[in-house]
Backbone as CSV, one residue per row, in Angstrom:
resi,resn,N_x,N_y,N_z,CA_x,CA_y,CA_z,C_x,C_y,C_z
1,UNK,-50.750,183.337,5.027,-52.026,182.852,4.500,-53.107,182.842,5.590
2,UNK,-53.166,181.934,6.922,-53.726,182.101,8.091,-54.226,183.591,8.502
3,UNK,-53.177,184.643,8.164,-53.425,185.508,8.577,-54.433,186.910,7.756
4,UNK,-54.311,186.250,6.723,-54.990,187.131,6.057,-56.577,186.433,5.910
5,UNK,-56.455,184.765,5.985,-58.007,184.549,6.316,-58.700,184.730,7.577
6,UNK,-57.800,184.977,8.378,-58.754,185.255,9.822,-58.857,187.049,9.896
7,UNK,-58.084,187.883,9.033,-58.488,189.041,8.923,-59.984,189.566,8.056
8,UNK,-59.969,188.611,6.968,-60.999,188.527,6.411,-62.342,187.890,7.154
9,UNK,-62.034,186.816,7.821,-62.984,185.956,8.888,-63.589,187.666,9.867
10,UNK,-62.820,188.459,10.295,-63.006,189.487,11.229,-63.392,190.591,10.708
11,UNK,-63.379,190.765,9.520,-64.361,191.714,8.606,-65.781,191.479,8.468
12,UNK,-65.759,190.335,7.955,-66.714,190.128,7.825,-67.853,189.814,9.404
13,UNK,-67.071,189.610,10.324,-67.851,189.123,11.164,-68.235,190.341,11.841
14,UNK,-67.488,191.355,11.935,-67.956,192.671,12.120,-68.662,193.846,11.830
15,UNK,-68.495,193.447,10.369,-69.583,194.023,9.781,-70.939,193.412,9.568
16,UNK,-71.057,192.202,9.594,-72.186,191.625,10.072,-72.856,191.687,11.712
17,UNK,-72.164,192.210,12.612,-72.431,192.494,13.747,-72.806,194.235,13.668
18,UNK,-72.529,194.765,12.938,-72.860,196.150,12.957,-74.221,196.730,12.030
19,UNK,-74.494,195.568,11.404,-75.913,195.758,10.930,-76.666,195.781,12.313
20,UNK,-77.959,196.910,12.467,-78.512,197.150,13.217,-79.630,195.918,12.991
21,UNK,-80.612,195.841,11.655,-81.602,195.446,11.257,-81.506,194.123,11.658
22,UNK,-80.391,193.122,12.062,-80.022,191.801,12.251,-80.470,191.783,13.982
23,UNK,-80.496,192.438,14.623,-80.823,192.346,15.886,-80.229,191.326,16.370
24,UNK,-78.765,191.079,16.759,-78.520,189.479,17.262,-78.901,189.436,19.017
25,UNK,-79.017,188.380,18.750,-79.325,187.851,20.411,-78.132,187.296,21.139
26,UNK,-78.014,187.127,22.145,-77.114,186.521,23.275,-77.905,186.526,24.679
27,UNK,-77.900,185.087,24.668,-78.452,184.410,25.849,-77.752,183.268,26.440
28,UNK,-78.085,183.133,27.952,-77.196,181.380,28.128,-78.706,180.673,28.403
29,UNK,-78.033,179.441,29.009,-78.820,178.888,29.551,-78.104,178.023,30.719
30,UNK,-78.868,177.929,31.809,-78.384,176.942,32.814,-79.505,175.839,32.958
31,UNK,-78.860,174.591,32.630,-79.687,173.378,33.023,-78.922,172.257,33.711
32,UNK,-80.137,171.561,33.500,-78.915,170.146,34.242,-79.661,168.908,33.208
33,UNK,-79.173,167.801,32.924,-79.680,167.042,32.243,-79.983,165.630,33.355
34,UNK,-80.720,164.756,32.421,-80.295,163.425,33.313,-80.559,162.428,31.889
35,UNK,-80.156,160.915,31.957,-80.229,160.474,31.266,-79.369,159.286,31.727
36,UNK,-78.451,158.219,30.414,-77.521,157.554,31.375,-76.617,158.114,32.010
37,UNK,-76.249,159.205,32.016,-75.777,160.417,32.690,-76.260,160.965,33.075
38,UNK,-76.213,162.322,34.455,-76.823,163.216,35.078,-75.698,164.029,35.305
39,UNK,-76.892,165.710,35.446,-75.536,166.557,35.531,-76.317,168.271,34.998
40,UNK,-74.809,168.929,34.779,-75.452,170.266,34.631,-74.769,170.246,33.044
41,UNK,-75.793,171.435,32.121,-75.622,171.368,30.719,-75.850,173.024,30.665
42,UNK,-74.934,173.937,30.960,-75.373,175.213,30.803,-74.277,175.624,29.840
43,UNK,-75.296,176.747,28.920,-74.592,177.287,27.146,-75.041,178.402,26.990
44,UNK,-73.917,179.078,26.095,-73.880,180.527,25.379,-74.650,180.153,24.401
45,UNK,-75.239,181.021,23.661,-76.300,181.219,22.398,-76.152,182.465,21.285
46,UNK,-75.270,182.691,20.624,-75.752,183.718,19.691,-76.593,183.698,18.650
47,UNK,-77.649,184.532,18.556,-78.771,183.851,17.675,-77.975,185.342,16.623
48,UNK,-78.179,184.844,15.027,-78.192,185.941,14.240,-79.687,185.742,13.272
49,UNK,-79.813,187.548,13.291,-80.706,187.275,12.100,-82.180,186.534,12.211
50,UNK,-82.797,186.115,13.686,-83.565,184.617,14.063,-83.344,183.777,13.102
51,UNK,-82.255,183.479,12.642,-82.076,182.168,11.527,-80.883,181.329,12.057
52,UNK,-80.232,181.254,12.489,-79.005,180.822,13.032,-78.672,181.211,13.994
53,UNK,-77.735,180.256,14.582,-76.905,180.514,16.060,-75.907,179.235,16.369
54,UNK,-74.808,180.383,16.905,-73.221,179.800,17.462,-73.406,179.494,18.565
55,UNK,-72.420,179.167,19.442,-72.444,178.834,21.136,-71.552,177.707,21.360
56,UNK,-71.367,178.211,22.657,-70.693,176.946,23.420,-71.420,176.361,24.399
57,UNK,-71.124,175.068,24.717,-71.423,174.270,25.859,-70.829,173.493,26.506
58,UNK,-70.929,173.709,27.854,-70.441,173.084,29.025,-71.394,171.537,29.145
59,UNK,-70.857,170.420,29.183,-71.458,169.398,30.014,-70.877,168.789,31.124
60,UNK,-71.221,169.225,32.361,-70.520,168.031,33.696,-71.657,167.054,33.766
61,UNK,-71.316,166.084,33.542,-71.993,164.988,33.847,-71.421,163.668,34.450
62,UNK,-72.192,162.843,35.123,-71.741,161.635,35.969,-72.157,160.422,35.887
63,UNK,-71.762,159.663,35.849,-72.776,158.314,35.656,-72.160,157.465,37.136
64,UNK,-72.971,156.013,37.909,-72.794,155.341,38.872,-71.349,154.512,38.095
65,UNK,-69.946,154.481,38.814,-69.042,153.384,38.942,-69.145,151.990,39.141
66,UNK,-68.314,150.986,38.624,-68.255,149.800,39.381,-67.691,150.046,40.646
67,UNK,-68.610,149.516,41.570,-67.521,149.902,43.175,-67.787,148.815,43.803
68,UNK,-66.856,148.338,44.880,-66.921,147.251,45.534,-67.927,147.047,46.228
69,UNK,-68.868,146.403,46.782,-70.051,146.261,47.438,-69.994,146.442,48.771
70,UNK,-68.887,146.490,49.365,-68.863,147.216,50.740,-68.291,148.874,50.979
71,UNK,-67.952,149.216,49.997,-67.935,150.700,49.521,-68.563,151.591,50.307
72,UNK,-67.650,152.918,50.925,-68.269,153.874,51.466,-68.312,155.056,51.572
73,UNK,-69.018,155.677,51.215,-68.435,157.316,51.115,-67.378,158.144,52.105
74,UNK,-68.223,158.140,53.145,-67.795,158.284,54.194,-68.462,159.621,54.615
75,UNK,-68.661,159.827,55.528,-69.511,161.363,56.053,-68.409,162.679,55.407
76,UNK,-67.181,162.724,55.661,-66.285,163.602,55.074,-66.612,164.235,53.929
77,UNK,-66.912,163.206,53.144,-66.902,163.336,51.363,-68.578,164.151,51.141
78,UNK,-69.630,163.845,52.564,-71.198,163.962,52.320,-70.878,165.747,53.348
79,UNK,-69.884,166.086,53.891,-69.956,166.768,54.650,-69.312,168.128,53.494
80,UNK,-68.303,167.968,53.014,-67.849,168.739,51.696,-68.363,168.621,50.205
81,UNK,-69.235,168.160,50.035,-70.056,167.926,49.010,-69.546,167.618,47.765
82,UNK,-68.973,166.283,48.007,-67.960,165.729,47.499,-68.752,164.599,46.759
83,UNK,-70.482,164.394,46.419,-70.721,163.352,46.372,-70.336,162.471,44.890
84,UNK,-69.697,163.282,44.595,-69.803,162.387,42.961,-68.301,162.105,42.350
85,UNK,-67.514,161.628,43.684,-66.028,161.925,43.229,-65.687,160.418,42.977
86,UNK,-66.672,159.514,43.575,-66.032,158.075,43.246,-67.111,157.339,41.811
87,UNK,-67.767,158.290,41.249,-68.682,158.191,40.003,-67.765,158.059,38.628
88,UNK,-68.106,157.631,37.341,-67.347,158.610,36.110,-67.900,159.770,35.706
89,UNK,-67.132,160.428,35.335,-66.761,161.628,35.167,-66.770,162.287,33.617
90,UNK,-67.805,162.725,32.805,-67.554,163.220,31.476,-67.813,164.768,31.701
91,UNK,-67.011,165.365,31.283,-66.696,166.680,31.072,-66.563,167.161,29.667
92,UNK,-67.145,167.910,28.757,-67.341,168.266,27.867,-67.285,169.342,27.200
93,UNK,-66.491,169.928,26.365,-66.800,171.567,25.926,-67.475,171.450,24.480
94,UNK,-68.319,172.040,24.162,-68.531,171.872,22.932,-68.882,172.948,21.906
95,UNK,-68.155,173.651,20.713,-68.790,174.082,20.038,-69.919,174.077,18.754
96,UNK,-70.641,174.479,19.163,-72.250,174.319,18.496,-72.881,175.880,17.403
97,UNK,-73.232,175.091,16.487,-73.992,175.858,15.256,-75.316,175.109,14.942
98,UNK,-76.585,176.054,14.358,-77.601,175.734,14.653,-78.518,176.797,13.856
99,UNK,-80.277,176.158,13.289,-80.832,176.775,12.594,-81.933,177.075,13.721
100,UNK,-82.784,178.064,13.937,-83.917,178.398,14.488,-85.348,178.244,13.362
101,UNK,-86.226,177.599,13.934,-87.326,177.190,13.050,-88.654,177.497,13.963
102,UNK,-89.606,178.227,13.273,-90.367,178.677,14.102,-91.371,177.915,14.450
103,UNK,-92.690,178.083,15.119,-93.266,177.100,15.961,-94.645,177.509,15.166
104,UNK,-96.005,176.607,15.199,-96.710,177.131,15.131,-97.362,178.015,16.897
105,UNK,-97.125,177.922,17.603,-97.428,177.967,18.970,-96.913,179.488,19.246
106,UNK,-97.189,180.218,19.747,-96.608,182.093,20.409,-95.757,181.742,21.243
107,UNK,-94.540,182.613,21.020,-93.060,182.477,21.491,-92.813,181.211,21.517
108,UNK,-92.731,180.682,20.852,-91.824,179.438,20.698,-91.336,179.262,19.498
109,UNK,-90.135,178.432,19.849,-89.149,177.870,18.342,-88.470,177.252,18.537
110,UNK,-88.387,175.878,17.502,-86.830,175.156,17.736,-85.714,175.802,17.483
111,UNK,-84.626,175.162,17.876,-83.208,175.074,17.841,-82.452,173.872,17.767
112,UNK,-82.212,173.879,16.333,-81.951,172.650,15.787,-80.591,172.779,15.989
113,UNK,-79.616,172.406,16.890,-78.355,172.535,16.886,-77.087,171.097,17.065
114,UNK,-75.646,171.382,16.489,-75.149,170.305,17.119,-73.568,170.978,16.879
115,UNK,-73.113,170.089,17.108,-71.378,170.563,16.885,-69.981,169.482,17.506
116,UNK,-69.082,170.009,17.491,-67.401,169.108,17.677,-67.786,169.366,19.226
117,UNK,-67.663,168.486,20.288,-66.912,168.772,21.613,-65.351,167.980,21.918
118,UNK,-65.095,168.216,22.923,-63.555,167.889,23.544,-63.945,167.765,24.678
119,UNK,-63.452,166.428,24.983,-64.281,165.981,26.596,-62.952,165.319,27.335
120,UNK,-63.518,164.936,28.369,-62.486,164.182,28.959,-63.527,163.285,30.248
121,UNK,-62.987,162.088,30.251,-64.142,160.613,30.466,-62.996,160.096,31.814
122,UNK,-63.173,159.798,32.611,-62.713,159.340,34.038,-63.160,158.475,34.612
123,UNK,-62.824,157.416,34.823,-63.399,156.188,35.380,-62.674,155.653,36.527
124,UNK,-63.150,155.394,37.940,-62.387,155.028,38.736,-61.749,153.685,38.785
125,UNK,-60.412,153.359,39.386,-60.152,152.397,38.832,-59.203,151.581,40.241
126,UNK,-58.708,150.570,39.814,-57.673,150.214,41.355,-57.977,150.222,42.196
127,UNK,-59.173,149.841,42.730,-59.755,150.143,44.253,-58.955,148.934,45.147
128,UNK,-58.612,149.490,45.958,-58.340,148.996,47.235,-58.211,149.372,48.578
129,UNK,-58.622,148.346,49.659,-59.280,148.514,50.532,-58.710,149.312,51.831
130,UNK,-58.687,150.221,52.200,-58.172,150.728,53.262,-58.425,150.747,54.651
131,UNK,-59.678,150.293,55.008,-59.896,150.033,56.021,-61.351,149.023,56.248
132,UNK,-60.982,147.870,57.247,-62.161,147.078,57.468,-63.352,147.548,58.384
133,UNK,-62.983,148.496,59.039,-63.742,149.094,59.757,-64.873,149.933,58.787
134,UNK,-65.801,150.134,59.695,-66.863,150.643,59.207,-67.679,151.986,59.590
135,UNK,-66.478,152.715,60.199,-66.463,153.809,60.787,-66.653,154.701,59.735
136,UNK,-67.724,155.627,59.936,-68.311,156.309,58.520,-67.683,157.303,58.251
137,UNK,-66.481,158.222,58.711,-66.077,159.262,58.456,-65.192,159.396,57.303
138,UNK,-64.644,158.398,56.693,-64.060,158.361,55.957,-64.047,157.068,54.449
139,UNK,-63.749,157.544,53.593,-64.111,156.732,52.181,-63.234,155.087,52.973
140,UNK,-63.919,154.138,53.011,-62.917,153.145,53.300,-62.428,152.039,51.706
141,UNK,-62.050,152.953,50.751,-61.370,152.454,49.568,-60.254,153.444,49.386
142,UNK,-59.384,153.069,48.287,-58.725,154.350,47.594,-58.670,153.435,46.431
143,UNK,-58.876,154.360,45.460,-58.448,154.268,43.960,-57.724,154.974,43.240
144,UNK,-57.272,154.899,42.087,-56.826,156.074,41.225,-57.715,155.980,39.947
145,UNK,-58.111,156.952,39.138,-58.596,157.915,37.659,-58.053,156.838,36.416
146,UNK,-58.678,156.269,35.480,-57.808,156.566,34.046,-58.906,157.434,33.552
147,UNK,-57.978,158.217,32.961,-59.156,159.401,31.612,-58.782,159.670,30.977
148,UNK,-59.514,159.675,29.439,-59.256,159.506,28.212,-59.631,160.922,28.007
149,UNK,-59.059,161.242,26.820,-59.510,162.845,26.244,-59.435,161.926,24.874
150,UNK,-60.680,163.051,24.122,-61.254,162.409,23.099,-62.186,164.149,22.329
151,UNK,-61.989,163.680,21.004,-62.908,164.994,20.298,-64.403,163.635,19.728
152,UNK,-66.053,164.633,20.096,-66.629,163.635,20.205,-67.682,164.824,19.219
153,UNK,-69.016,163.617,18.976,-70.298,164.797,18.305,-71.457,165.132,19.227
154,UNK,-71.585,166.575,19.711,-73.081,166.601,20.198,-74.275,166.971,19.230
155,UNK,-75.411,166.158,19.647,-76.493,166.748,18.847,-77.273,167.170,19.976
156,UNK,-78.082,168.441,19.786,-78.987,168.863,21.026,-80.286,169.691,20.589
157,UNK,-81.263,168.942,19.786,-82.166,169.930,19.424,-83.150,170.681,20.933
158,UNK,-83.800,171.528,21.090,-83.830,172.268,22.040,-85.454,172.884,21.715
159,UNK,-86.190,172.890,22.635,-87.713,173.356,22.487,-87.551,175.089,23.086
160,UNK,-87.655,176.317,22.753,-87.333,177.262,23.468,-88.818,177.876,23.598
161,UNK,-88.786,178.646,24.656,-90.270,179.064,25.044,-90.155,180.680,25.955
162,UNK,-90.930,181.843,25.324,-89.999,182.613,26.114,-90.763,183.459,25.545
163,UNK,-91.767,183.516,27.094,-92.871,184.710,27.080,-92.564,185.674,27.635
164,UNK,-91.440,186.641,27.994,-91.183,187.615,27.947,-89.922,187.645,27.290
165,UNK,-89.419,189.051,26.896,-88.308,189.046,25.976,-87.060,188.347,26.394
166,UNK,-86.469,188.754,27.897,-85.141,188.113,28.338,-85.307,186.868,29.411
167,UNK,-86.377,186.512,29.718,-86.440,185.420,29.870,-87.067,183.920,29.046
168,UNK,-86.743,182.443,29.337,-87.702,181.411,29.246,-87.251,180.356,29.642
169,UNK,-87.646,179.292,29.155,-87.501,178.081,29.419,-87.069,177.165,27.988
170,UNK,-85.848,176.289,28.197,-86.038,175.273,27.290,-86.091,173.999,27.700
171,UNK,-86.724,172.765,26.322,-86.160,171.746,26.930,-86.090,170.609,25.521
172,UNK,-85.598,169.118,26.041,-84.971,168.388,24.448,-84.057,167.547,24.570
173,UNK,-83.871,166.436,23.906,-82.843,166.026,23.977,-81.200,166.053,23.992
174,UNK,-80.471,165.242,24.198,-79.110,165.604,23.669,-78.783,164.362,23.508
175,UNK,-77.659,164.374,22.778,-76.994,162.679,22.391,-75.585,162.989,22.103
176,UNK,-74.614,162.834,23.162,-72.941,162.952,22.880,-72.377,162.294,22.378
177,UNK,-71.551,161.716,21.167,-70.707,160.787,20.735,-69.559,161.147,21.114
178,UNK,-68.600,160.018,21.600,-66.947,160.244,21.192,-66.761,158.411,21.308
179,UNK,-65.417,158.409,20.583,-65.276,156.980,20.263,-65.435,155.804,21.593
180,UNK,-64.992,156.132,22.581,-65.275,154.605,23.968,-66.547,154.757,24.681
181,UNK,-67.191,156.006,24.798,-68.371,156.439,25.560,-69.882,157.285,24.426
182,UNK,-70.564,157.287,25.166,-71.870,157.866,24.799,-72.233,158.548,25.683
183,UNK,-73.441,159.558,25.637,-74.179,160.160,26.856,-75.595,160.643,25.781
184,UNK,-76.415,160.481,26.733,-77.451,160.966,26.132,-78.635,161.027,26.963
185,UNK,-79.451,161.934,26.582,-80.821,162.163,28.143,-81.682,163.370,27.194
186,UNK,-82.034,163.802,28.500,-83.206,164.992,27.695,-82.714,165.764,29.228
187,UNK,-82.638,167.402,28.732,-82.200,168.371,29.518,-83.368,169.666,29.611
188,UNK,-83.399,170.371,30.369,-84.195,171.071,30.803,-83.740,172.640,31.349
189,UNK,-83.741,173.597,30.779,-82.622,174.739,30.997,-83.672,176.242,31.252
190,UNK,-83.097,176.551,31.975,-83.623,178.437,32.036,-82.951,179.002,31.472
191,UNK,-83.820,180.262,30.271,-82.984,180.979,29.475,-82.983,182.068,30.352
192,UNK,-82.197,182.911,29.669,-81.785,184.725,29.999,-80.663,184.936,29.739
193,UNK,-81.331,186.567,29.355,-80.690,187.078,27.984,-81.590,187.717,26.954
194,UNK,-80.855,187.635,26.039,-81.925,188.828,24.672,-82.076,187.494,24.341
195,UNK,-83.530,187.078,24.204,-83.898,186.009,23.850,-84.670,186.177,22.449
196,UNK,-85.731,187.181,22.571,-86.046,187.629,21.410,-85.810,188.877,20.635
């Protein structure tokens, strides 16, 4: 049964890719967001038809830990660019579907999009103290991770702007659900790619 609907799923999706007149697009984008989280938010885009579009998205994002008040990085961690290892940690994949709506404004259009992600949330935990000294080379805590994996909702409508064909700019909110955490900010991304 499976197999004969994903043969059919691949007909059709191919022959809808072989219409010339549909012109599909494929673009990413690399951004970074900030919000109660900060971080990078870069995504695939298939636009079909300028009416719709699929994609995936990456979110690394970080938010500040509870940490003990004498807490220290340590130069090591600032020297390997390690800075965000005693932060939490949301990691996100998400697949996303979405309508394109045009603007009154030249080259521009929304992208009304959202979709399922699968994340995984890390919070440092167990801290204890390893050294009283205050010698900066090294983190003077150790802790260990709990992290939850969780299927969550992104919504990310998206302002796109893109005065030449394979390049532009977007920008817009986002708002992540999954059941113990939230994230949400406004992100800011460079397109490229077949944009229009």
């Amino acid at each position: 049964m499976y197999s004969k609907l994903t043969i059919l799923f691949l007909f059709l999706t191919l022959g809808a890719l072989g219409q010339e007149h549909s012109k599909p697009k494929f673009y990413a984008s690399l951004g970074a967001g900030v919000g109660n989280y900060w971080g990078f938010t870069p995504a695939v885009n298939y636009g079909i038809k300028d009416r719709f579009a699929v994609g995936i998205q990456y979110l690394g994002l970080y938010q500040k830990a509870d940490k003990p008040t004498d807490y220290s990085t340590g130069l090591v961690d600032l020297f390997e660019l390690r800075f965000n290892q005693s932060n939490k940690k949301l990691h996100a994949v998400a697949f996303t579907g979405g309508q394109y709506l045009t603007s009154s404004l030249r080259n521009c259009r929304w992208l009304i999009q959202g979709g399922v992600t699968f994340l995984s949330h890390s919070i440092p935990t167990n801290w204890e103290q390893t050294s009283t000294t205050y010698f900066p080379w090294v983190e003077n805590y150790s802790y260990s991770r709990h992290t939850d994996y969780q299927i969550g909702l992104l919504l990310s409508p998206q302002f796109e702007f893109a005065s030449v064909d394979n390049m532009g700019i977007s920008f817009g909110p986002y708002a992540l659900v999954s059941k113990s955490t939230s994230a949400y900010g406004f992100s800011l991304s460079f397109l490229v790619g077949r944009i229009r």
